[in-house]
N, C-alpha and C positions, 0 to 999 in steps of 0.2 A: 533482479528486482529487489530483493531484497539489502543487497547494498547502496541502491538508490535512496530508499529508505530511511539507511542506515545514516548516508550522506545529509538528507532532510532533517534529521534527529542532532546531526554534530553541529549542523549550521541552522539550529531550532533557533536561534535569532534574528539571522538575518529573512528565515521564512518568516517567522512573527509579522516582524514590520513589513516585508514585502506581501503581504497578505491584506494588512492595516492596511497600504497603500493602494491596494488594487479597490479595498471596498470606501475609500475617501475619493479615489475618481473615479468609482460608478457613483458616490452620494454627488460630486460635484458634477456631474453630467447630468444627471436628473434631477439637481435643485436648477439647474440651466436650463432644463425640461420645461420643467412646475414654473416657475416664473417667466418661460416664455406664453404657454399655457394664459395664466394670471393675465398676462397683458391683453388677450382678446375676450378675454369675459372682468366680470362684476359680480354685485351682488344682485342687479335685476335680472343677470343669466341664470338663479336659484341660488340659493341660502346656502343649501349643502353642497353645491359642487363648488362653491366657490371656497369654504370655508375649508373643505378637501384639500383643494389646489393651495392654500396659505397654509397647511396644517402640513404636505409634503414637501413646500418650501422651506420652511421653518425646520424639519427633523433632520433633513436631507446638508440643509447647513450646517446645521450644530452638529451633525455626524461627522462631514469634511472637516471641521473647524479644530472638533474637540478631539476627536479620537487621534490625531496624530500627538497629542500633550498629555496622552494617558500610556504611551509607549514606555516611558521607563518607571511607571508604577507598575503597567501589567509584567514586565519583565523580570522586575524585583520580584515581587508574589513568583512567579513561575519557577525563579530561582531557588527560593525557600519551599514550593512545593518538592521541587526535585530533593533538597537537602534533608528535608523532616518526614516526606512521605514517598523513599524513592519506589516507591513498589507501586504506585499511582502513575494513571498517565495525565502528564501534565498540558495536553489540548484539552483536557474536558474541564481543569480548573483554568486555566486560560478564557477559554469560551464562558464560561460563567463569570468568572470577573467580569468582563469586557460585554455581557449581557447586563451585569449590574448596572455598570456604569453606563452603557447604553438608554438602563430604562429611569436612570436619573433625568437624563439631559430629554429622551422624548418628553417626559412631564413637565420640564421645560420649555421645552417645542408646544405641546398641549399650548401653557398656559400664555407665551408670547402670541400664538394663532388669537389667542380671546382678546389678547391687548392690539393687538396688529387692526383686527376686526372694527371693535369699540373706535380706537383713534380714528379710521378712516371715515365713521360715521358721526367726528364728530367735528376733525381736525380736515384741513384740507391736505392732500398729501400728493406728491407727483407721481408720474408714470414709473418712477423705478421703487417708489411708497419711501420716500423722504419729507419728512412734515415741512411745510413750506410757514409755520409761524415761527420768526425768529424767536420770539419771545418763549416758547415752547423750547425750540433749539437753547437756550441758552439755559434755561432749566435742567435738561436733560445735561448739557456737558457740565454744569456747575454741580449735579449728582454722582454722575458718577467719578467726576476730579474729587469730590469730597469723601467720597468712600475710597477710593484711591489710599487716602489719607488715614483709616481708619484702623483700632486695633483687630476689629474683627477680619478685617481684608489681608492684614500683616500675619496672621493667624492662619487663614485658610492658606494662604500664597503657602506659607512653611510646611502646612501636611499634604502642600501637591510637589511641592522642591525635593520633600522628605519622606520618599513611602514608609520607610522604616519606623517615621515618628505614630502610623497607627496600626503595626504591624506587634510590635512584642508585646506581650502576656494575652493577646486576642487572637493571637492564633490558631484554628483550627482546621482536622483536615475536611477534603469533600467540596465538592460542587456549590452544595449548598453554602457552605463558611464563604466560599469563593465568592458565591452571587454575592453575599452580604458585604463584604469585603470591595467589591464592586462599586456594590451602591454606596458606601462609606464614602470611597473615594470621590467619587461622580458626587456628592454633597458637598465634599471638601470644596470642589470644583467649581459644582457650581457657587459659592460661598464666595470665593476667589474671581469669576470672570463673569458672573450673572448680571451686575451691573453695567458692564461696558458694553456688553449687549445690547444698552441702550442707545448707543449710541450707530448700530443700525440705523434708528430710526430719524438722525439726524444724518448721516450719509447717504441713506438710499437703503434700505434692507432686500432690495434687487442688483442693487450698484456692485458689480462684480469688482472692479478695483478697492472698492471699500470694504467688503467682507474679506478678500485677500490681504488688503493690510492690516484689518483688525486680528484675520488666524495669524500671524507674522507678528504681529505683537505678542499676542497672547500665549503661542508658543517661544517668543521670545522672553518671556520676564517668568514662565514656570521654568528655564533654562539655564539665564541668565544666575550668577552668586549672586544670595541677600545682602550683601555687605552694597553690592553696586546700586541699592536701593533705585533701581528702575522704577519700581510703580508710583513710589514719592516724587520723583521726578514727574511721572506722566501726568501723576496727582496735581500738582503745579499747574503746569503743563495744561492741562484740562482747565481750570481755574481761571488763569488766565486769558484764556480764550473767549471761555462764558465773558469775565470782566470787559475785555473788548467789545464781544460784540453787545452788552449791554449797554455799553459808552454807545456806544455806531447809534444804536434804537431811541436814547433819549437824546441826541444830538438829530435825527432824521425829524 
């Protein structure tokens, strides 16, 4: 038993992520759940079970979504816990970062559940809750293509590219530095991808092909070199789209 153990500890990487990944497809089975759920009730089925059902769609996402793009900031931290405190076991500051960062993004889940809510009562939206106002639609892509572009967005991208960049002289040991540490990062994050999120709401924030290319983005440009300025690209990219389809709306 003990050198099974022992085995788990040398290969404390690749359990990491194969751990990440077990609990990214139970969130994406049960955001599958909740939005099948969502499709046979309302809000004339109660206030709160409905808002329940949009409140565990919404965490359940951003669990599957975010947490495989938090794999090599929690691994970096765990690395340097092992270097500066090897006398600590490093699943308990693991689990508290990856807690941190967790309760970043649910208060993000929180607050998209309120926006998700409001728009339906006010905007029409389809059976997968994609806003059916182009005009709306074009808003949203020309927002978030604009922050694409922005230095605040060039900024957050670099301290999730860069764990290291809020790592030196903030360093401390313990669970607790760990959560905070966490939650540091899970800001950085959300700073960096909380806008594109919007664009949910113009795909389908049920539409399972379109939260799968948006995680695949998103894990692709925290990945991808800065030099290969991806998100300026996307930036564009988004911009242009909006411009279309605002040409299409005042030629209709």
């Amino acid at each position: 038993m003990g050198s099974f153990f022992a085995s788990l500890f040398h290969y404390r990487r690749l359990v990491t992520i194969a751990s990440l990944a077990v609990v990214v497809a139970l969130c994406a089975s049960l955001m599958q759940w909740s939005g099948d759920r969502l499709m046979m009730i309302d809000l004339t089925s109660g206030a709160v079970l409905y808002a329940a059902f949009v409140f565990l769609m919404w965490w359940t996402m951003m669990m599957a979504m975010m947490l495989p793009t938090a794999v090599p900031a929690l691994l970096t931290d765990a690395a340097i816990v092992r270097k500066f405190s090897p006398a600590k076991d490093p699943a308990w500051t693991q689990a508290a970062f990856a807690a941190g960062y967790v309760a970043v993004w649910s208060a993000f889940a929180l607050a998209a559940t309120l926006v998700n809510i409001l728009l339906g009562t006010v905007i029409q939206m389809t059976p997968m809750m994609a806003i059916t106002s182009q005009l709306v639609g074009v808003a949203l892509l020309a927002i978030a293509g604009l922050y694409q572009l922005t230095p605040a967005k060039q900024a957050c991208l670099t301290k999730c590219q860069s764990p290291f960049a809020f790592i030196p002289g903030q360093w401390r040991p313990g669970a607790a530095a760990a959560f905070e540490r966490g939650l540091r990062h899970g800001l950085y994050c959300t700073g960096c991808c909380g806008m594109l999120m919007l664009l949910l709401f113009y795909g389908g924030v049920m539409e399972a092909n379109w939260i799968g290319g948006l995680a695949l983005y998103v894990l692709a440009e925290k990945l991808i070199p800065a030099q290969w300025r991806l998100s300026q690209f996307t930036g564009v990219l988004l911009l242009i789209w909006s411009a279309v389809l605002a040409v299409s709306l005042l030629r209709a």
